[in-house]
N, C-alpha and C positions, 0 to 999 in steps of 0.2 A: 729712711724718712727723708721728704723733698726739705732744703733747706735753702738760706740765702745768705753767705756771709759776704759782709759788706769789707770795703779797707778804703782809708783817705780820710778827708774831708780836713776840719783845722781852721786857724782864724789869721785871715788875710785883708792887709790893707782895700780900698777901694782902690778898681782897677785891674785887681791880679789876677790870678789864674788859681785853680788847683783842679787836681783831677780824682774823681768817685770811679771805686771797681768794685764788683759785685760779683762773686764766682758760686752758681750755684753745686749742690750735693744734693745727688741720687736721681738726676735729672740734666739733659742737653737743653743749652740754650737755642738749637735749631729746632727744639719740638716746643715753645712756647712764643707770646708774643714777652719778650722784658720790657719793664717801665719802670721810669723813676718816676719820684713823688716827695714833696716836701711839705714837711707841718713847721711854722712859726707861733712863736708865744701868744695863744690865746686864741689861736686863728684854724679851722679843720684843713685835714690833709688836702694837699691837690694836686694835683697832674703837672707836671714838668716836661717829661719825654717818654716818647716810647717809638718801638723797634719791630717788625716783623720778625717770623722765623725765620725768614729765607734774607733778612736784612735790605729789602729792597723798598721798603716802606719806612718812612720816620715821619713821626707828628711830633712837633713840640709847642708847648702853650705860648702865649703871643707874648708873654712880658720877659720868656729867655730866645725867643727867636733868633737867631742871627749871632746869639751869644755862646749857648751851646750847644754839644755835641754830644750824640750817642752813638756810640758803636760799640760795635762784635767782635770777638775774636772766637771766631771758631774752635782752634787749633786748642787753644789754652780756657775755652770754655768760662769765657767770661765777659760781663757787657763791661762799657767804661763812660762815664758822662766828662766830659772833658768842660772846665767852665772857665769861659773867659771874660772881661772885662766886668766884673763882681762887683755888684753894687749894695749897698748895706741892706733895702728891701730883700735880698737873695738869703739875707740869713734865716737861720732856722734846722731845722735835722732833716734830710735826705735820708728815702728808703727806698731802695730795689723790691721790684715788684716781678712776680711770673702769673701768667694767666695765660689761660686756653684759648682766648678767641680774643681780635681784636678791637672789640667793641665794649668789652668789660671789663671790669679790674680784676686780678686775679686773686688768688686767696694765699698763696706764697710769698711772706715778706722778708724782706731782711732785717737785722738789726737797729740799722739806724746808723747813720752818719753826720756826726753834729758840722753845720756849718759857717763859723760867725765872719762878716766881713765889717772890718769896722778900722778906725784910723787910729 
C-alpha cells in the first residue's frame, strides 16, 4: 500500500527556519510529481510547493516564494521543504502530497505536520 509518512515540523519563533521530510512507501518519488500543502485554522487546504519527477520543475505559491524550498533526494527517497524566514501567517499543519500528473493534486497524502510560528 502507497503511503506518506511525514517527520519535522514544531513551533518556532518569527524568523526561523525548520525543515519538513516526507519519505514515501511502496512507491519512488521519481515516478510522481510531490507537493506540499498546508491547512490553517478554519481556512481549506492549499498549495505551498511542488516538484517534478525528474526534479527539474518547482512551482511554489507566491506568499512562500523566495522563502522556501523543495527538494529531492533520490538516493534516500525522500522530498524535504526547507522553510525559512517563518512568519506567523505560515502557521498551520503541512501535508505531503504524491500525484500522477503535474496539473492535479494527487490522491496520496501524508499525515500531517503541525506547524506553529509564534513568539
Amino acid at each position: 500500500q502507497s503511503q506518506l509518512v511525514q517527520s519535522g515540523g514544531g513551533l518556532v519563533p518569527p524568523g526561523g527556519s525548520l525543515r519538513l521530510s516526507c519519505k514515501p512507501s511502496g512507491f519512488r518519488i521519481s515516478k510522481y510529481t510531490m507537493s506540499w500543502y498546508r491547512q490553517s485554522s478554519g481556512k481549506e487546504r492549499e498549495f505551498v510547493a511542488k516538484i517534478s519527477r525528474s526534479g527539474r520543475s518547482v512551482e511554489y505559491a507566491p506568499s512562500v516564494e523566495g522563502r522556501f524550498t523543495i527538494s529531492p533526494d533520490y538516493t534516500n527517497n525522500s522530498i524535504y521543504l526547507q522553510m525559512d524566514s517563518l512568519r506567523p501567517d505560515d502557521t498551520g499543519v503541512y501535508f505531503c502530497n504524491a500525484g500522477e500528473d503535474w496539473a492535479t493534486r494527487g490522491n496520496i497524502w501524508g499525515q500531517g505536520s503541525p506547524v506553529s510560528v509564534s513568539s
